[in-house]
SEVEXPA-472507 format. One record per residue: residue number from 1; x, y, z of N, C-alpha, C in turn. Coordinates in steps of 0.001 Angstrom, whole numbers, plus 500000, padded with zeros to 6 digits. Example, Ala and Ser with C-alpha at 12.3 -4.5 7.8 and 13.67 -1.06 7.14 Angstrom:
NODE:1:513190:494310:507800:512300:495500:507800:513200:496700:507800
NODE:2:512850:497750:507080:513670:498940:507140:512900:500030:507870
//
This chain:
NODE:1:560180:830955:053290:559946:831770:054469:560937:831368:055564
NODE:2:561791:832444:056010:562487:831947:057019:562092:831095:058252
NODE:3:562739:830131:058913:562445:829301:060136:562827:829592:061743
NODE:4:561966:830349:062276:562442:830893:063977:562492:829913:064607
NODE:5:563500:830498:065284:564537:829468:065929:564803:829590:067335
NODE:6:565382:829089:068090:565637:829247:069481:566758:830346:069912
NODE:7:566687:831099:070739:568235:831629:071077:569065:830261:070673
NODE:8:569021:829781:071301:570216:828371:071931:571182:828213:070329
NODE:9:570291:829013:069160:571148:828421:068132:572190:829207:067981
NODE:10:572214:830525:068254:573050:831252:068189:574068:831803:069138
NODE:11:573939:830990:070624:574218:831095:071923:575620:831261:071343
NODE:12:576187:830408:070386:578194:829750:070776:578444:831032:069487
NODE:13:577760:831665:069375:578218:832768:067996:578867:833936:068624
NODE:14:580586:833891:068552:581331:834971:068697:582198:836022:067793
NODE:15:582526:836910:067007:582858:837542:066223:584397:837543:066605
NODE:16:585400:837205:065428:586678:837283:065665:587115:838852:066051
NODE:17:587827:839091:066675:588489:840813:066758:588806:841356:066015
NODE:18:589650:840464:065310:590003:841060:064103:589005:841135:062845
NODE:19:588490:840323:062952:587134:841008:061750:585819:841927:062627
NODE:20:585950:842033:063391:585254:843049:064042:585607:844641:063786
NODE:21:587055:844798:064005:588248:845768:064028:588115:846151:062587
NODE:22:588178:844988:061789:588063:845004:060278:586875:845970:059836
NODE:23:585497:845285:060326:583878:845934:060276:584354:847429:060852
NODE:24:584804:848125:061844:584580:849225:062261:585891:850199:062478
NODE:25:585876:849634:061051:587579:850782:060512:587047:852266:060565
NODE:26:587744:852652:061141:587639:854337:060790:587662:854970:058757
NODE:27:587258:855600:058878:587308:856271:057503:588237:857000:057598
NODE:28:589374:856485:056652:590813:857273:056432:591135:857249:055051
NODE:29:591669:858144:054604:592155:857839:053072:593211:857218:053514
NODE:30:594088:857438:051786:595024:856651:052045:596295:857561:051821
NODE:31:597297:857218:052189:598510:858255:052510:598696:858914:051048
NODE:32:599127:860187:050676:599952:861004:049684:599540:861889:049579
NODE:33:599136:862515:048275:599298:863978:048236:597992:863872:047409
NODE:34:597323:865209:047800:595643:865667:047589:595838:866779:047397
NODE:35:594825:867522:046637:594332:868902:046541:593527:868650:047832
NODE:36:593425:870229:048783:592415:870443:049556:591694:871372:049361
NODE:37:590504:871489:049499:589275:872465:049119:588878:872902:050446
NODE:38:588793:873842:050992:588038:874573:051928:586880:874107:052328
NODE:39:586391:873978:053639:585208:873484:053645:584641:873907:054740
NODE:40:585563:874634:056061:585133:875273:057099:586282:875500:058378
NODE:41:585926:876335:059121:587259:876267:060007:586397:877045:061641
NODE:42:586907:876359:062314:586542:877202:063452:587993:877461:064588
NODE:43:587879:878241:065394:588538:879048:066155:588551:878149:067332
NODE:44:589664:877754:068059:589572:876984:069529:590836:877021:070011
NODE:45:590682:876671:071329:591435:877005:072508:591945:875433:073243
NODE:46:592791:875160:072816:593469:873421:073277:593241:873581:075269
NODE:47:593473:872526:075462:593510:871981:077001:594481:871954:077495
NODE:48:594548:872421:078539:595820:872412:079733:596350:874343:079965
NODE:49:597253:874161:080673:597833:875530:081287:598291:876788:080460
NODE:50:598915:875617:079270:599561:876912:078468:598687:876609:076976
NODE:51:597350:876830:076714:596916:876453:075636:597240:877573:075344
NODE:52:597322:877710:073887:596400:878937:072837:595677:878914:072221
NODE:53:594982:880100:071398:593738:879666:070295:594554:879304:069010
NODE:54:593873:878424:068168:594449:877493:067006:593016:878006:065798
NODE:55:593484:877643:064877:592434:877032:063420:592229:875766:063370
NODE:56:590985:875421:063628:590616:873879:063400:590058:874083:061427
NODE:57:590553:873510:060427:590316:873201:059578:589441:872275:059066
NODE:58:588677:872160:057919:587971:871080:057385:587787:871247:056266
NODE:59:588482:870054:055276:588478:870741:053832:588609:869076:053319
NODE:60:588190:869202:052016:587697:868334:051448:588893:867893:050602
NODE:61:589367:866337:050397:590424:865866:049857:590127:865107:048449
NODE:62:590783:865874:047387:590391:865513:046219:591787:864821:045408
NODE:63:591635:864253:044720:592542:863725:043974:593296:864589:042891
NODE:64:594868:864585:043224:595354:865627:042200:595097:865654:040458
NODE:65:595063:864189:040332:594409:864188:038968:593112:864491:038469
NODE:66:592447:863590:039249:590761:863358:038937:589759:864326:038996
NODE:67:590623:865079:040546:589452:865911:041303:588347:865105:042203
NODE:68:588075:864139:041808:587510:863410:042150:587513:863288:044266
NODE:69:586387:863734:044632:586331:863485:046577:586695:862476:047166
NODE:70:587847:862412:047486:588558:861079:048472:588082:860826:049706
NODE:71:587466:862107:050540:586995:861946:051772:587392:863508:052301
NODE:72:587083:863598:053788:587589:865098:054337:588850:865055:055492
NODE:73:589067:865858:055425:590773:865939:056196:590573:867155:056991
NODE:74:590977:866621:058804:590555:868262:059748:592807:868271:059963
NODE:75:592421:869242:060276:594118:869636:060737:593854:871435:061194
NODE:76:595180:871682:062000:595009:872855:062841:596185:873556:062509
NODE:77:596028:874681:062628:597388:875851:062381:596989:877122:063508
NODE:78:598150:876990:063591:598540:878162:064817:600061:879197:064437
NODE:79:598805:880804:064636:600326:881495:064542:601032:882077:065400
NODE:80:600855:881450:066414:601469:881695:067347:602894:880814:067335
NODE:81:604223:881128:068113:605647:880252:067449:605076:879554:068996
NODE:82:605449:878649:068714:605788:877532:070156:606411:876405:069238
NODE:83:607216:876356:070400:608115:874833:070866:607819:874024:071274
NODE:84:608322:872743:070818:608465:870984:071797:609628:871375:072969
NODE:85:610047:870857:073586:610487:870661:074823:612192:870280:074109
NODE:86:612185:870017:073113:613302:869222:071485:613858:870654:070996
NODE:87:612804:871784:071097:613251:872920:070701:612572:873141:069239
NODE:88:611706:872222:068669:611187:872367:067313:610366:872652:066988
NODE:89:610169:873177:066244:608473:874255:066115:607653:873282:065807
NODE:90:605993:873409:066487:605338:872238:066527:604481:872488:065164
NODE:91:603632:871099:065139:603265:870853:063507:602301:872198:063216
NODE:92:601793:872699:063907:600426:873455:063898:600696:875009:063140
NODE:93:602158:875156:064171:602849:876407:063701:603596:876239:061812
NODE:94:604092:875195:061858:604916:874998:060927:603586:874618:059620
NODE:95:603017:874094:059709:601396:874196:058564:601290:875898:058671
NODE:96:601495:875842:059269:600578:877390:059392:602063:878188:058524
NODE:97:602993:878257:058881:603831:878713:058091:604089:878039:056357
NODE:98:603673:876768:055991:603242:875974:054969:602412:876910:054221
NODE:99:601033:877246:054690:600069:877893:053999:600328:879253:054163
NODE:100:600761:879835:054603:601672:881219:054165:602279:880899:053209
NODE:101:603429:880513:052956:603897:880276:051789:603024:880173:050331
NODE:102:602236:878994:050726:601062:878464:049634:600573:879427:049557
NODE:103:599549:880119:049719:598654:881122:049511:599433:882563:049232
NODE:104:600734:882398:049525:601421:883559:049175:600758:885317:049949
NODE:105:600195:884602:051478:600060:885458:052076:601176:886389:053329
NODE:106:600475:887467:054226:602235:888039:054529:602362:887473:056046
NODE:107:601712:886395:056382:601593:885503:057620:600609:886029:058674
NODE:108:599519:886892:058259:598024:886989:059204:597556:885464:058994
NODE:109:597029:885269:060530:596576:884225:060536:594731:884590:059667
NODE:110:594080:885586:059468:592940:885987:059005:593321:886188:057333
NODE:111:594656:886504:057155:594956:885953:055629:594772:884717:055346
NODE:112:595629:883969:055931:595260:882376:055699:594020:881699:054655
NODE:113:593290:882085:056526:591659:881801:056443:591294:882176:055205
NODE:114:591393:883326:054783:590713:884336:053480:591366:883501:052213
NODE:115:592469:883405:052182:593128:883067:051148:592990:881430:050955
NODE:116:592560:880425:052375:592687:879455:051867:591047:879038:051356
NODE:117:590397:879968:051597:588426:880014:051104:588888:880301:049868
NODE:118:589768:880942:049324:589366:881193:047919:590174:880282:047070
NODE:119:591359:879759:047520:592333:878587:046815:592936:877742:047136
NODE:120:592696:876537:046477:592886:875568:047391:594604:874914:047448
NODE:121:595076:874519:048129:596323:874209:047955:596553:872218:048099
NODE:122:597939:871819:048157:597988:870371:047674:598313:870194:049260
NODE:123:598554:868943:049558:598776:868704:051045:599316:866700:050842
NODE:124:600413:867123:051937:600963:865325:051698:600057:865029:053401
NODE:125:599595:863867:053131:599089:863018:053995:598854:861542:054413
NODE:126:599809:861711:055719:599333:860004:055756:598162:859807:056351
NODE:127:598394:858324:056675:597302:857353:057211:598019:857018:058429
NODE:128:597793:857489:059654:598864:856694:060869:598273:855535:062197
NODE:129:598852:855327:062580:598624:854060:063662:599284:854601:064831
NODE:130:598325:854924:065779:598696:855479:066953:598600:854238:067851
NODE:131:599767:853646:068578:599371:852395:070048:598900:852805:071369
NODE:132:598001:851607:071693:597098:852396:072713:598030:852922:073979
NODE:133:598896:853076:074302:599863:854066:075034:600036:854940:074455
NODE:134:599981:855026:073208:599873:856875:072749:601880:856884:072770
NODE:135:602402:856074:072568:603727:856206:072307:604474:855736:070939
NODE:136:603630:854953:070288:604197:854531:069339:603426:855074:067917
NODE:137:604293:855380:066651:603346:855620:066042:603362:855042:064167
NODE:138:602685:854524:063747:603036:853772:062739:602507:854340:061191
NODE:139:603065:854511:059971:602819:854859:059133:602070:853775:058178
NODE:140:600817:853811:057685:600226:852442:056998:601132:852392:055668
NODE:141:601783:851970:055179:602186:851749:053586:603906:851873:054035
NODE:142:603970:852213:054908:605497:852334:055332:606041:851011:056518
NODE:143:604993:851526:057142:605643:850379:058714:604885:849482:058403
NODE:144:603223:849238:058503:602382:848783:058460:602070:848147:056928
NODE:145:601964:847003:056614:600954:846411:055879:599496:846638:055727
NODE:146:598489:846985:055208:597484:847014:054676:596630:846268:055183
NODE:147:597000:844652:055300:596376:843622:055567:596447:843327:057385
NODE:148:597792:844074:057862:598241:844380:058964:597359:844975:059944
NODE:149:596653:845991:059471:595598:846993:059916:594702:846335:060995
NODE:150:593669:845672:060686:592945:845235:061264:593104:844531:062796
NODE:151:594312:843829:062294:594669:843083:063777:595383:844073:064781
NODE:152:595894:845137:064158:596190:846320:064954:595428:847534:065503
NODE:153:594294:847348:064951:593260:848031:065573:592340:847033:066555
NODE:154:591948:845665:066469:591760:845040:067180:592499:844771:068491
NODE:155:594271:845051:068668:594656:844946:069831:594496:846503:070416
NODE:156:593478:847410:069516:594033:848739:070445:594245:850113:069371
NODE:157:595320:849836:068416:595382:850695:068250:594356:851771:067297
NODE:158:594970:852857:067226:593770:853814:066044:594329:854120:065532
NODE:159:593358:855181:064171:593972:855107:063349:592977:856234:062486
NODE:160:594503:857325:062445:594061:858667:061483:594479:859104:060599
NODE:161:594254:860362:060215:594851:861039:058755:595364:862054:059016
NODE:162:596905:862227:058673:597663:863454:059270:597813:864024:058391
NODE:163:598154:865764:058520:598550:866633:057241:600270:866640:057735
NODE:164:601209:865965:056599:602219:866680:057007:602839:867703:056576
NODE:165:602524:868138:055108:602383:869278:054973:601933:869682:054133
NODE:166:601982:871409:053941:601221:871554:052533:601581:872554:052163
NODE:167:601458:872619:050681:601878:873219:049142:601043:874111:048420
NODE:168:601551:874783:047293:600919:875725:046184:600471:874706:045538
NODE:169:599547:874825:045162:598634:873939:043894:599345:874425:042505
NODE:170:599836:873517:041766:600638:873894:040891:599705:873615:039534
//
């Protein structure tokens, strides 16, 4: 039978950061290439002066071999053309021109939608490391070590799953 004890025993008990950081990892896969399955999408309107409405996505990441559920993956497409400030079409537009291609639709953004409910296409994705200034940004398996992770989320940073792009399911 366990023995109760005083606070006082546990008073000097502090959790390292880095195994803390470790305990409350985000759920990310891990970087490459997935089948994605449809799983829902809603309609929204970004923040600031010059937003537009976008596709928020949510589709389920399966393994190209196995099939097998890796986890879920959100990402956004917009068909509307906009620019970076660089002059380069931003990621949202350029996915969105991705799954045109893939789905072999004639670039309605309501094709898309339709076409990507009924088939699913492949998608490369990392795992990234954003620094808490929001300026730096790190690829896990590329920049980052594995084992690296933890102490880098403990000083700060986070850490998500990007679509960079995506394909016909072959």
């Amino acid at each position: 039978m366990p023995q109760e004890l005083d606070i006082s025993a546990i008073a000097d008990q502090v959790a390292d950061k880095s195994t803390l950081a470790e305990a409350n990892r985000p759920r990310t896969i891990k970087g490459g290439n997935y089948r994605l399955h449809y799983a829902d999408h809603k309609v929204q309107l970004g923040d600031g002066p010059d937003a537009t409405p976008y596709v928020h996505f949510q589709a389920d990441a399966l393994d190209l071999v196995s099939g097998e559920r890796r986890g879920v993956i959100f990402f956004n497409i917009s068909g509307i053309e906009k620019r970076r400030d660089t002059g380069k079409l931003t990621k949202d537009f350029k996915l969105f021109a991705n799954m045109v291609k893939a789905l072999g639709t004639e670039g309605s953004v309501i094709e898309v939608i339709n076409g990507f409910r009924n088939a699913d296409v492949t998608a490369f994705v990392t795992e990234t490391m954003q620094s808490p200034e929001k300026d730096k940004y790190l690829t896990v398996g590329r920049d980052v070590k594995e084992e690296e992770v933890a102490d880098l989320l403990a000083s700060g940073y986070t850490l998500n799953n990007y679509v960079q792009n995506i394909g016909r399911l072959k």
